[in-house]
C-alpha positions in Angstrom: -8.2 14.0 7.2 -4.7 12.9 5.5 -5.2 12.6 1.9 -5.3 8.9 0.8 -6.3 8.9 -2.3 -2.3 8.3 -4.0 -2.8 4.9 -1.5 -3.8 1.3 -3.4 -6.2 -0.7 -2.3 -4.5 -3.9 -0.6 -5.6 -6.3 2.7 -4.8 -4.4 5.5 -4.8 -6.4 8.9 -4.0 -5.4 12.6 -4.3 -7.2 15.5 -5.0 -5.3 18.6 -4.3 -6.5 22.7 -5.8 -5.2 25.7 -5.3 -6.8 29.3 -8.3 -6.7 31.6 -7.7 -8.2 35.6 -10.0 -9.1 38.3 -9.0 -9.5 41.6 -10.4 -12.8 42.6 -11.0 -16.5 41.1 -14.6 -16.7 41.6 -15.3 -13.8 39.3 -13.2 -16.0 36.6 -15.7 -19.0 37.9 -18.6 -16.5 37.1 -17.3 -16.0 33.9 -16.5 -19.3 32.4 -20.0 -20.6 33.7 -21.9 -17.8 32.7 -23.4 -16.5 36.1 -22.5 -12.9 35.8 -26.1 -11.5 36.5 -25.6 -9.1 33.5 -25.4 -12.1 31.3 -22.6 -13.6 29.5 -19.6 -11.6 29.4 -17.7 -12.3 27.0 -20.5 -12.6 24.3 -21.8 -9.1 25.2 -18.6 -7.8 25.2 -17.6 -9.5 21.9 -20.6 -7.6 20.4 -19.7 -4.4 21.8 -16.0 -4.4 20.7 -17.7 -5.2 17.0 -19.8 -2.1 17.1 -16.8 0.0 18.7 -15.1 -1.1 15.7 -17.7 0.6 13.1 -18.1 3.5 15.3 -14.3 4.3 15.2 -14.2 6.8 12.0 -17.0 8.8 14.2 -15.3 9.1 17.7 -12.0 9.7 16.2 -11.8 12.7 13.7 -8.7 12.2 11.6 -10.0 8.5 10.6 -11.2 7.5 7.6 -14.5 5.4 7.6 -13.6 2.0 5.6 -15.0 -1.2 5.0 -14.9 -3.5 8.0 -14.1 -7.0 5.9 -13.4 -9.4 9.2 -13.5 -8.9 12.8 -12.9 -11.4 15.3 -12.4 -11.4 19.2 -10.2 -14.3 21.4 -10.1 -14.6 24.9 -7.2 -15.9 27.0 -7.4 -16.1 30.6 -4.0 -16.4 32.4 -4.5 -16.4 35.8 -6.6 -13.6 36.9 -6.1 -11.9 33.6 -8.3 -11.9 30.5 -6.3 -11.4 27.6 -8.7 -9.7 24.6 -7.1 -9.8 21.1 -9.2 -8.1 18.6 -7.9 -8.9 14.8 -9.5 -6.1 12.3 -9.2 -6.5 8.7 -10.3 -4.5 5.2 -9.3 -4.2 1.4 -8.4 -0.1 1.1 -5.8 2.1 1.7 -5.2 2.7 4.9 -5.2 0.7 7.4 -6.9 -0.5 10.5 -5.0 -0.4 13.6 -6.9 2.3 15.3 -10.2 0.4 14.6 -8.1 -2.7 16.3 -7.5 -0.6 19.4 -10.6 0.8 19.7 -12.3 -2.6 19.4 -10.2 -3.9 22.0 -10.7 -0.8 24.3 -14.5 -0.9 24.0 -14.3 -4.9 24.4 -11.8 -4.2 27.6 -14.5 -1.7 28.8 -17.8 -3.6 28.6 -15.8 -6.7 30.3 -15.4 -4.2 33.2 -18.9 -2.6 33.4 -20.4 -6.4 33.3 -18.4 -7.1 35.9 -18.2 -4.6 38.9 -21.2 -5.7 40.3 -19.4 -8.7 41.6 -16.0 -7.5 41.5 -15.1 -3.8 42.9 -11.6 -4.1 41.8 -11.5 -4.6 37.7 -8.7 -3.0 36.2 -8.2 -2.5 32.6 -4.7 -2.8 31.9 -2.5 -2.3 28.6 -3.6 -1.5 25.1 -1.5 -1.7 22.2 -1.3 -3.0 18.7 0.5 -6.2 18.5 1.0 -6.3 14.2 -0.3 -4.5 11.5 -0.1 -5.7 7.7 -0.8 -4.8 4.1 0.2 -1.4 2.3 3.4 0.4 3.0 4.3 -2.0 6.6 4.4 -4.6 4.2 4.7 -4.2 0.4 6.9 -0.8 0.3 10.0 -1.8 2.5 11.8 -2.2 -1.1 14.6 0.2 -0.9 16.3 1.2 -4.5 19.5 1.6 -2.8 22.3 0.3 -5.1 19.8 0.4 -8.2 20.6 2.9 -11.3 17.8 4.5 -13.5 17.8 6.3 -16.4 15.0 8.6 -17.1 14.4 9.7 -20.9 11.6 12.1 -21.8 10.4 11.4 -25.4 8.7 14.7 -26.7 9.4 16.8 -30.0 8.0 20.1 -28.1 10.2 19.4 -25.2 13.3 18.2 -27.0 12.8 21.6 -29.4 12.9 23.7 -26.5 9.4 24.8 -26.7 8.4 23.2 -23.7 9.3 22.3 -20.3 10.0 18.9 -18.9 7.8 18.6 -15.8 6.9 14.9 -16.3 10.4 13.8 -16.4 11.2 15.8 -13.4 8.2 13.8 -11.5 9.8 10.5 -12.1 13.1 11.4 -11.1 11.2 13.2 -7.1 9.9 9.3 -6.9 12.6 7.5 -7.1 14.8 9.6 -5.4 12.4 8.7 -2.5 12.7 5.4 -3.6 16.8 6.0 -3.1 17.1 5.2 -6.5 20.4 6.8 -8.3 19.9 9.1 -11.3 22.4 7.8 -14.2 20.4 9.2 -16.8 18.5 12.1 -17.8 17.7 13.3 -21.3 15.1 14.5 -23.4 15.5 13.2 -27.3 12.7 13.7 -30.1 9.7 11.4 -30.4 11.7 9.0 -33.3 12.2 5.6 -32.7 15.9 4.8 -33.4 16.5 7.2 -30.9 13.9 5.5 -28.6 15.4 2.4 -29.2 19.0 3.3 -29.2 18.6 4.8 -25.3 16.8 1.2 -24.2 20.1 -1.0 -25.6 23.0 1.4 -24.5 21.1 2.1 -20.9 20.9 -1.8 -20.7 24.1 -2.8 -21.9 25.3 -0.4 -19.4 23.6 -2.7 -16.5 21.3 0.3 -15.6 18.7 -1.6 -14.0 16.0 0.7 -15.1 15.2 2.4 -17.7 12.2 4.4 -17.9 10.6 6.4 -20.8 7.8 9.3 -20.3 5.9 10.4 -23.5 4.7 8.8 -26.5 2.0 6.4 -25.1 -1.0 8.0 -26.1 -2.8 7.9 -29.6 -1.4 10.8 -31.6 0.6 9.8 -34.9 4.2 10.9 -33.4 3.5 8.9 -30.2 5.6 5.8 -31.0 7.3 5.3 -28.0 5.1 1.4 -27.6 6.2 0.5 -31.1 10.0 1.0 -30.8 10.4 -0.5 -27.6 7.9 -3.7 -28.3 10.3 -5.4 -30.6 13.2 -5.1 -28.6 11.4 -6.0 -25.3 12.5 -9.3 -24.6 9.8 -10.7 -21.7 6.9 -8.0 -21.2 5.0 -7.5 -17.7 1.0 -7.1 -18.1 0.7 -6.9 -14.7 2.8 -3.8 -15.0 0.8 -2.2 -17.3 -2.2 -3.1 -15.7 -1.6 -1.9 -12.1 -0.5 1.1 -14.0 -3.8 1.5 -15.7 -6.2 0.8 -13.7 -4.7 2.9 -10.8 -4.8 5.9 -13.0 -8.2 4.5 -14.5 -9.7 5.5 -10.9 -9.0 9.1 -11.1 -9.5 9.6 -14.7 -11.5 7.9 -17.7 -9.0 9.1 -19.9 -6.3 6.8 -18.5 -7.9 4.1 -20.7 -6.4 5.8 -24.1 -2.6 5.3 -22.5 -0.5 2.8 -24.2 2.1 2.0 -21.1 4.7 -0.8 -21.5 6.8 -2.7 -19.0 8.9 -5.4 -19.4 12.8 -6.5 -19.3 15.3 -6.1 -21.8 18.6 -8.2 -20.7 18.4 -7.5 -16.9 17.3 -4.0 -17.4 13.7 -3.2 -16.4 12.1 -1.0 -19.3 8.7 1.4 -18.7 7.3 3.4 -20.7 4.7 5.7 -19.0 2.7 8.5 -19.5 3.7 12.3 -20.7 1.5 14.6 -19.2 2.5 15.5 -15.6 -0.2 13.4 -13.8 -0.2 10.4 -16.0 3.6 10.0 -14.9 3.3 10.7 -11.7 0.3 9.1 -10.9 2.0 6.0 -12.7 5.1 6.3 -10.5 2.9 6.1 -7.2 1.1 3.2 -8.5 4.0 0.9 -8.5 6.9 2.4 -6.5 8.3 1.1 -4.6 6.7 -2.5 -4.9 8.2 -2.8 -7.9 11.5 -3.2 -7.2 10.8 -6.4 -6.1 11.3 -7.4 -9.5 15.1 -6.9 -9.0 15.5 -10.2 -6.4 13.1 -12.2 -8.9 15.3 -11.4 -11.9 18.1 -12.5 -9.3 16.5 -15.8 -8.7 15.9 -15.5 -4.9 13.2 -16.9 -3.1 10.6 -14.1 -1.9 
């Protein structure tokens, strides 16, 4: 199966269609008053599209088994044709648009085995998904296109030439996918004049954001919090949190990080993680959502 586990968790919805037609009236009749001598169709079949649903991750090999959170089934007859709309939804991340279809297939299906005995010509017509929600359909369609970042890797082994910068280099690959421009990209000693000098230049040069990797963790040099706190002038918990608890849930050492966010002027400043992971992992947990904070800075309505 496609590896998921970068994804956040967020409400994922689809809504599924599928078009069943009879040829006649009277097997409508039979359905609205319930004398289909297999019993009452759209009940049955309402219970079968529910377990077609759960059975999806089994029947179709590349799909992940989730939690089912809410499933629900309308009927719309137009006519001679039934209308089945199956609405699927879960809290993970990825999403549930096959389990839709397939509920709607199996639902489509047990309408038509009910019903040949009194009607030889059931057809089962279209299936598709009508709308899907949550994850990247929904919360990553912000595009960094126009937006400037400057990327400054804070490490005295790095900055001494002892080391290489890989962390740095991670944070640039996202938001170049992000189609975020590169202004910046320097590697300066763990002091914090330096620290703090980059934050006001970058920001008095309207680089919208400005982000920092190394110097979170616990180690006396790691100052990289403690410069930029006093300068900060509105911080963003639920940066930091999103940040934390995302990297929380593939290691228990995300915990002892000391990540920052928050906005200096109109300049977004992060400071994340230095090891490789920790940065990258850190990226993926907010990009690209979190350039929404640009039209909210901007005052528009969202």
């Amino acid at each position: 199966m496609v590896d998921i586990t970068h994804k956040n968790v967020t409400l994922r919805t689809a809504t599924a269609q599928a078009i069943v037609k009879v040829s006649k009236q009277e097997t409508i009749e039979a359905i609205k008053n319930k004398t289909v001598p297999k019993g009452d169709v759209f009940e049955m079949s309402r219970a079968a599209g529910l377990l077609g649903i759960k059975q999806t991750p089994y029947l179709l090999p590349d799909c992940h088994p989730l939690p089912i959170e809410f499933t629900g089934v309308e009927y719309q007859i137009n006519g001679l044709e039934i209308t089945i709309l199956m609405t699927v939804k879960t809290l993970y991340k990825t999403g549930v648009e096959v389990e839709a279809m397939h509920g709607a297939s199996v639902v489509a299906l047990n309408l038509y085995d009910m019903l040949k005995p009194i009607d030889k010509k059931v057809e089962i017509g279209s299936i598709k998904l009508l709308e899907k929600r949550g994850g990247k359909s929904t919360y990553h369609k912000k595009s960094g296109t126009g937006l400037k970042a400057a990327v400054i890797v804070c490490s005295d082994t790095i900055s001494a030439g002892d080391k290489e910068d890989k962390a740095g280099k991670a944070i640039i690959h996202k938001l170049k996918e992000c189609e975020v421009g590169i202004a910046e990209y320097t590697i300066i000693p763990d002091e914090s004049n330096l620290i703090q000098e980059k934050a006001i230049t970058n920001s008095e040069k309207n680089i919208d954001l400005i982000i920092y990797t190394g110097g979170t963790g616990l180690s006396p040099r790691d100052v990289t919090p403690e410069a930029l706190l006093p300068i900060i002038e509105r911080r963003i918990p639920g940066i930091e949190e999103a940040i934390r608890s995302y990297g929380q849930e593939r290691t228990p050492y995300a915990m002892l990080s000391r990540s920052v966010a928050g906005v200096l002027k109109k300049s977004l400043v992060l400071a994340l993680p230095g090891s490789t992971n920790g940065a990258k992992e850190s990226m993926e947990a907010i990009f690209p959502a979190v350039l929404h904070i640009y039209g909210v800075l901007k005052g528009e309505r969202h």
